[in-house]
N, C-alpha and C positions, 0 to 999 in steps of 0.2 A: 197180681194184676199190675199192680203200680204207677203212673202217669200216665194218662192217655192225653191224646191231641185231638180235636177236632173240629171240624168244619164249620162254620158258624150260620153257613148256609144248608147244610143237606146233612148236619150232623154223623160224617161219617170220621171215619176214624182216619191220620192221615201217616201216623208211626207205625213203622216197622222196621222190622232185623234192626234195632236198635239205632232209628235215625226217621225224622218227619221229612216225607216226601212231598215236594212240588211238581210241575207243570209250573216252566218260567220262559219268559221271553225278552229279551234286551232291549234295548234303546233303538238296536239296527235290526231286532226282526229278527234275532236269531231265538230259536227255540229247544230246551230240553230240560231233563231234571234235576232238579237240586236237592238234595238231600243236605238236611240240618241236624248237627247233635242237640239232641233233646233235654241236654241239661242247659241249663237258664245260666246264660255268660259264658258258654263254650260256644266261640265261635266257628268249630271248625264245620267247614263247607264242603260237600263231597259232589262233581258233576264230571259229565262225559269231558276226555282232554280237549276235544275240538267244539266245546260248548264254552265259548269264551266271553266275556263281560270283562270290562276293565274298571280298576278301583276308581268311583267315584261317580260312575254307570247305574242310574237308575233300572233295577228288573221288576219286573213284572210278576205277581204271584198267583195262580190259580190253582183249586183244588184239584187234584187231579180224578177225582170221585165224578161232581158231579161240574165241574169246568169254570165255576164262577170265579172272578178276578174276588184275591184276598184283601186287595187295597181296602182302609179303610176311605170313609165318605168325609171324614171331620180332619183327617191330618192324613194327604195325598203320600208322603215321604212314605207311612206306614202300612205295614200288612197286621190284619186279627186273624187270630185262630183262635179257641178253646181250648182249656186245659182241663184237664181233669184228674183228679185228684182221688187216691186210692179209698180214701173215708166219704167222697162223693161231692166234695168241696168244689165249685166249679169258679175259674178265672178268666177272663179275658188275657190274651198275651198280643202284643204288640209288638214289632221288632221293624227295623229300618230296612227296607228296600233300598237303600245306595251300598252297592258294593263296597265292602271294606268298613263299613262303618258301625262300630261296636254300639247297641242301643237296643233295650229289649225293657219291654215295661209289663209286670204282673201285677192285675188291676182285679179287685173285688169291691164296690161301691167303691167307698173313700178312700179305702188301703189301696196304694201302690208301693210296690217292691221294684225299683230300678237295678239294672245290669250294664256293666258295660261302660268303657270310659266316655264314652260319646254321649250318654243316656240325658245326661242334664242340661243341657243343649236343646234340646228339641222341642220341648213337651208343657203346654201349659197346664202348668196342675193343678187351677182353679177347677178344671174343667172334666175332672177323672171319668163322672158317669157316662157323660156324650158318648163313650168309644166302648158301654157294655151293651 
């Protein structure tokens, strides 16, 4: 079974053929999918060529299940999704919506696991439960 991903809204599942699919939308209104590798600090990005965003471009994240924008409410820069863990272990995961910018936060109550050289930048970490 191994890592699953999911929606924090409609709990559904958002990984496949080995990559977490989006429904995204640009700054200027452009719209399609992005696919993420689902290992924590691999930032590679997989989207159509003429689905462009330029480094420093805030996107936009919605499930593509059930359509709810993945931003969170407490830190606008970020998207939540779920992680799920093969012994049933459950995490909030966090990751930057501005294009280019390496930051991805695995949060279980008071434990967070940062990723990414951008990660300690961002994130008040008095603050870890707000975003479960």
């Amino acid at each position: 079974m191994g890592v699953n991903y999911i929606c924090p809204e409609c709990r559904g599942y958002l990984n496949a053929c080995d990559y977490i699919i989006f429904r995204a939308k640009t700054e200027k209104g452009e719209k399609g999918l992005i696919l993420l590798h689902p290992e924590l600090g691999n930032y590679t990005v997989m989207h159509h060529p003429e689905f462009k965003f330029e480094e420093g471009e805030t996107v936009e994240f919605y499930c593509p299940i059930c359509g709810n924008s993945l931003t969170t409410k407490q830190k606008e820069n970020f998207a939540r999704i779920i992680m799920l863990e093969e012994e049933g272990k459950e995490f909030t995961i966090l990751f930057s919506r501005v294009a280019g910018e390496k930051s991805t936060y695995k949060i279980q109550g008071e434990s967070i696991e940062i990723f990414g050289k951008d990660a300690t930048k961002e994130i008040d970490f008095k603050n870890l439960t707000d975003f479960t």
